[in-house]
C-alpha positions, 0 to 999 in steps of 0.5 A, spaced: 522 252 870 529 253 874 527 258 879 520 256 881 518 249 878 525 246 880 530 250 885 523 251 889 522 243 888 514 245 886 514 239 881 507 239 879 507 245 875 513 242 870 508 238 866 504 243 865 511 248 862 513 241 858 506 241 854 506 249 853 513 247 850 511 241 846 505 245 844 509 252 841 514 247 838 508 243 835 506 250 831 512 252 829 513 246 825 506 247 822 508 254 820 515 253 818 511 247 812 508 253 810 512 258 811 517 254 806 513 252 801 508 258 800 516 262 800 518 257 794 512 257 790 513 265 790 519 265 788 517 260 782 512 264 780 516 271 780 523 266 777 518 264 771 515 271 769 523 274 769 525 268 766 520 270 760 521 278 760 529 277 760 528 271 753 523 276 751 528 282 751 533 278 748 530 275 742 528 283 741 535 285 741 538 289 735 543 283 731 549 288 734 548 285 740 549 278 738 555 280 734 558 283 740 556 278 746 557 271 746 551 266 745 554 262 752 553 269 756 545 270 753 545 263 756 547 264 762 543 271 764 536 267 762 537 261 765 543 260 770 543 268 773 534 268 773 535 261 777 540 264 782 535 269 783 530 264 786 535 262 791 533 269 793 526 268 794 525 261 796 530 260 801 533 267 803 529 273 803 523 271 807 528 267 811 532 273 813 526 277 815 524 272 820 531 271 822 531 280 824 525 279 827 527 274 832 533 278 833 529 284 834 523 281 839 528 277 843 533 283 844 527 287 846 525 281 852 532 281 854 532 289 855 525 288 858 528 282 863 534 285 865 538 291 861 543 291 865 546 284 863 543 285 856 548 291 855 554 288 859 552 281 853 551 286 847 559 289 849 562 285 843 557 287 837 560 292 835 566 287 833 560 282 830 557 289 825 564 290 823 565 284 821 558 281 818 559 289 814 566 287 812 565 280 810 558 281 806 562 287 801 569 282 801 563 277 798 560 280 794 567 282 790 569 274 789 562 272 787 561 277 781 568 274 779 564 267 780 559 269 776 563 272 770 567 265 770 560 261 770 559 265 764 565 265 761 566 257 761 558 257 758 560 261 753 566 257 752 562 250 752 557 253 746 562 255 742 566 249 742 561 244 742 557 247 736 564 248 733 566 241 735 566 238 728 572 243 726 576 241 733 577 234 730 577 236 723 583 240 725 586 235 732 584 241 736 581 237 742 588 237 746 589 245 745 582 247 746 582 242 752 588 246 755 584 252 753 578 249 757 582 248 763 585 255 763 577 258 764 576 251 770 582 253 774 579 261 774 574 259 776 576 254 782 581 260 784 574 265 784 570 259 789 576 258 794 576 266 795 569 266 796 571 260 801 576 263 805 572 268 806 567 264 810 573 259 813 574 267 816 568 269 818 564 263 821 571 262 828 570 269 828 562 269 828 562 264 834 569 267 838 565 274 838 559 269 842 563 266 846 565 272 848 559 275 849 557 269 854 564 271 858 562 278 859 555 276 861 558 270 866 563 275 869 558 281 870 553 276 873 558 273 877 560 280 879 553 281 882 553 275 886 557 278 891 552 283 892 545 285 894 542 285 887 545 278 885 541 274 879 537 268 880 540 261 876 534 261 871 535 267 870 542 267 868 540 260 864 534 265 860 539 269 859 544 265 856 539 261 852 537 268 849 544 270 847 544 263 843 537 266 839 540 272 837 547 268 835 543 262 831 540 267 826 545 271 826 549 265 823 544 263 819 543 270 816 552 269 815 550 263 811 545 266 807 549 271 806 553 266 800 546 266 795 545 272 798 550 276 794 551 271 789 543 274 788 545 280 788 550 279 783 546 274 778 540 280 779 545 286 777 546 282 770 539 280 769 536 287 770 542 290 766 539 286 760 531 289 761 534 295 761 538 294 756 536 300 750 538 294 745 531 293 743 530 295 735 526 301 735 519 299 732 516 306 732 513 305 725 506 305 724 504 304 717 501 297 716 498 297 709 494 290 707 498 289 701 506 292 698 507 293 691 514 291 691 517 297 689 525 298 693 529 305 692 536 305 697 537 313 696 544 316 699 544 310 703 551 309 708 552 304 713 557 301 718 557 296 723 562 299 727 563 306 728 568 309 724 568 302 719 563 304 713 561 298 709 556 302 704 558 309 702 552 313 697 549 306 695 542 309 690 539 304 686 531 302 685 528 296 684 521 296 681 515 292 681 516 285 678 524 286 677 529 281 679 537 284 682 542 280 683 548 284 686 555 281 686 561 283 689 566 281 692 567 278 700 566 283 705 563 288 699 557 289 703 552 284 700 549 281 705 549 288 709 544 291 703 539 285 705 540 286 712 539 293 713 532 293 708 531 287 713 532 293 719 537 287 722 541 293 722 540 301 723 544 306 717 548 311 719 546 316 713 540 315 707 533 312 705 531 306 703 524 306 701 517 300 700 513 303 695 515 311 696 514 309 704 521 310 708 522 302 711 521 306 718 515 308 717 513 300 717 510 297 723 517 292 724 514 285 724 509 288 719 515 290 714 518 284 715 512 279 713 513 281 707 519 279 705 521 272 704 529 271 706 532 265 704 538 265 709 546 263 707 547 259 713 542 254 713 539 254 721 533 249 722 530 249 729 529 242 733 522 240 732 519 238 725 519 240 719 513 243 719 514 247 725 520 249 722 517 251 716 511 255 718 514 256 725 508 255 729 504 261 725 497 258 726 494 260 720 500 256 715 496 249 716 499 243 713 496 242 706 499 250 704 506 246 706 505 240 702 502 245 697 510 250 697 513 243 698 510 240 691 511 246 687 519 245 689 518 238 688 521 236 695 514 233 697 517 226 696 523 228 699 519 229 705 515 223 705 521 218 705 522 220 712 520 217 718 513 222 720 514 226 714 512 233 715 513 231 722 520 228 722 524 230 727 531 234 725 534 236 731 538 242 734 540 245 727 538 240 723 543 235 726 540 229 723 539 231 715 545 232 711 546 239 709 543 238 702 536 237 704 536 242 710 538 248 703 531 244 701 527 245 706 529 252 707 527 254 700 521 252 702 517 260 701 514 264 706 507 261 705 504 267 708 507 272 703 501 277 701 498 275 694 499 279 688 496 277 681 500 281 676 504 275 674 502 267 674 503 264 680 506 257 681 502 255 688 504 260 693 510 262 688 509 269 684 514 267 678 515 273 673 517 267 668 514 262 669 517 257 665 521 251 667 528 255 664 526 260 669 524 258 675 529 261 679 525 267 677 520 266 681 520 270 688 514 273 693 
């Protein structure tokens, strides 16, 4: 257009580059619709699987874990630390590969035209490598320290909020508060790091193509003088050409904040699917029906290594009999039903089922067939219902009803607004704790039958009188 169409005054062929430039303008924007909305809609498919794997992982994981790791920090890794990754496919990855195609193909168009020029406008890369390579490593540093206050502030806001009774009880508001605001200005500190960085890098990014430009002008400047000297529209392709080197090279410096910040929400995700936090399930035993009959046999347990909280526990528990261990706090109670439960692995010993080491059991097998009424009394959002047959489909209402007789709590039930399909809320937030112990008295419905003892609906009672009914059990 400058050397031919304009210095050579021949204007008739310049409507003809204006249609070609309207029309190549045209389609990158046809493509570019796509190229967006096929690269988020991917990235939403592959963010939707992982999310899933790492929920699945977690729910998976041994009770240790939970005692050690904060539920805030859980939290995060599923949803926060999985939607920055999307980040990554939706705006960056596929973006940054486009952006390093165009440096390539106009970097091999600009040594086609004229390498001499080329090379002299390349003097100053170097420089750019060192920088871009020095900034990403810098960025990646402050963003892992993001990352980790992110999910220390969500750990934080979890524990208090659903501790947030006792705050108040205790006037704790402004100490916890002050606590708080500690974390918050950690956090601001870790971000302004990360901002200085690009307050940095960015002038430098565009002194480095200013340069360039100077380099490119001296040196054609210089050729003026002789026999070879370049034509204005070729000086004007070149300097346009350097601008869409520099353009994605920007663009990939601007990327680099979700891009690293990706990186390192990744490393955390991928550090919990290869977590080996798992409860081992290598048992395969899965028989139609369970006696009942229990022996622990030199069994030893510690939560801690070094800590032992059971040491040579043997006892045995036959078909039909009823235990009761009291001891006091901290003697190992809760440990004795938590280990048959496999929430935790021993150390030493055997606990059996019916002759059949618990290991042996296939573990969601094992744990059908032991009906749990927990101390702490944990009701998830939904209904009644849904928390009492927790989505089993073969629990239907009418065997719900029935259980909720035999306790005598139907009429409980009823009284509220939907009944068995009464709202409770987060943790039963909306009943009292009274009715939600009631609820959680309710037995397991899909306990296996066992017809040595009368029954009292789904409940097994070995004294089926009235005197007795705490006697009754699955």
């Amino acid at each position: 257009m400058i050397d031919i169409n304009i210095i050579q005054n021949r204007g008739e062929g310049i409507e003809k580059m204006i249609a070609i430039l309207l029309g190549l303008l045209l389609v990158e924007s046809v493509l570019r619709y796509f190229f967006i909305y096929l690269t988020s809609l991917f990235g939403q498919f592959i963010i939707k699987d992982l999310r899933m794997a790492v929920f699945k992982k977690i729910v998976h994981f041994r009770m240790k874990f939970f005692d050690t790791t904060p539920i805030g920090t859980s939290t995060t890794r599923t949803i926060s630390d999985v939607e920055t990754i999307n980040d990554i496919y939706s705006d960056n990855f596929f973006t940054i590969i486009s952006d390093i195609l165009t440096i390539l193909i106009v970097l091999s168009l600009m040594f086609y035209k004229n390498w001499q020029l080329t090379l002299v406008s390349l003097i100053p890369f170097p420089v750019l490598i060192w920088l871009t390579a020095n900034f990403k490593n810098k960025v990646k540093v402050t963003f892992n320290k993001v990352r980790e206050k992110v999910s220390e502030m969500n750990a934080f806001l979890q524990e208090h909020i659903s501790g947030v009774k006792i705050t108040q009880i205790f006037h704790a508001e402004e100490k916890e508060a002050s606590k708080f605001d500690k974390i918050n200005v950690e956090h601001r500190q870790a971000n302004i790091e990360a901002i200085w960085h690009y307050s940095v890098f960015f002038p430098a990014l565009e002194l480095v193509l200013a340069v360039s430009l100077g380099f490119m002008v001296c040196f054609a400047s210089y050729k003026s003088f002789g026999a070879s000297r370049f034509s204005i529209g070729e000086i004007a392709a070149f300097f346009l050409y350097m601008n869409m080197i520099f353009r994605p090279m920007r663009f990939l410096a601007d990327k680099f904040n979700t891009l690293q910040m990706g990186i390192v929400s990744s490393e955390r995700v991928f550090k919990i699917l290869e977590s080996d936090e798992t409860a081992t399930d290598s048992g395969t035993y899965k028989p139609e029906k369970v006696r009942g009959d229990i022996a622990f046999e030199h069994v030893y347990f510690e939560y801690n290594e070094g800590v032992p909280v059971l040491r040579d526990i043997n006892f045995s528990i036959n078909r039909g009999e009823t235990l009761a261990i009291v001891g006091a706090t901290g003697s190992g109670k809760t440990s004795i039903i938590s280990i048959l439960c496999r929430f935790y692995d021993i150390q030493k010993g055997a606990i059996t089922l019916d002759g059949r080491s618990i290991y042996d059991y296939e573990l969601n097998h094992l744990r059908s067939r032991i009906s749990l009424v927990l101390q702490d009394v944990f009701l998830f959002s939904g209904s009644i219902y849904d928390n009492i047959a927790l989505y089993n489909p073969e629990i239907t209402i009418d065997k719900v009803k029935e259980a909720a007789k035999e306790l005598e709590i139907h009429d409980f039930i009823m009284s509220l607004p939907g009944d068995y399909y009464y709202d409770v809320k987060e943790r039963g937030a909306t009943l009292s704790l009274g009715q939600r112990q009631l609820i959680s008295f309710i037995p397991r419905i899909n306990c296996q039958s066992n017809d040595s003892y009368p029954r009292r609906g789904n409940l097994l009672c070995r004294y089926p009188n009235r005197a007795n009914y705490t006697k009754c059990h699955c």
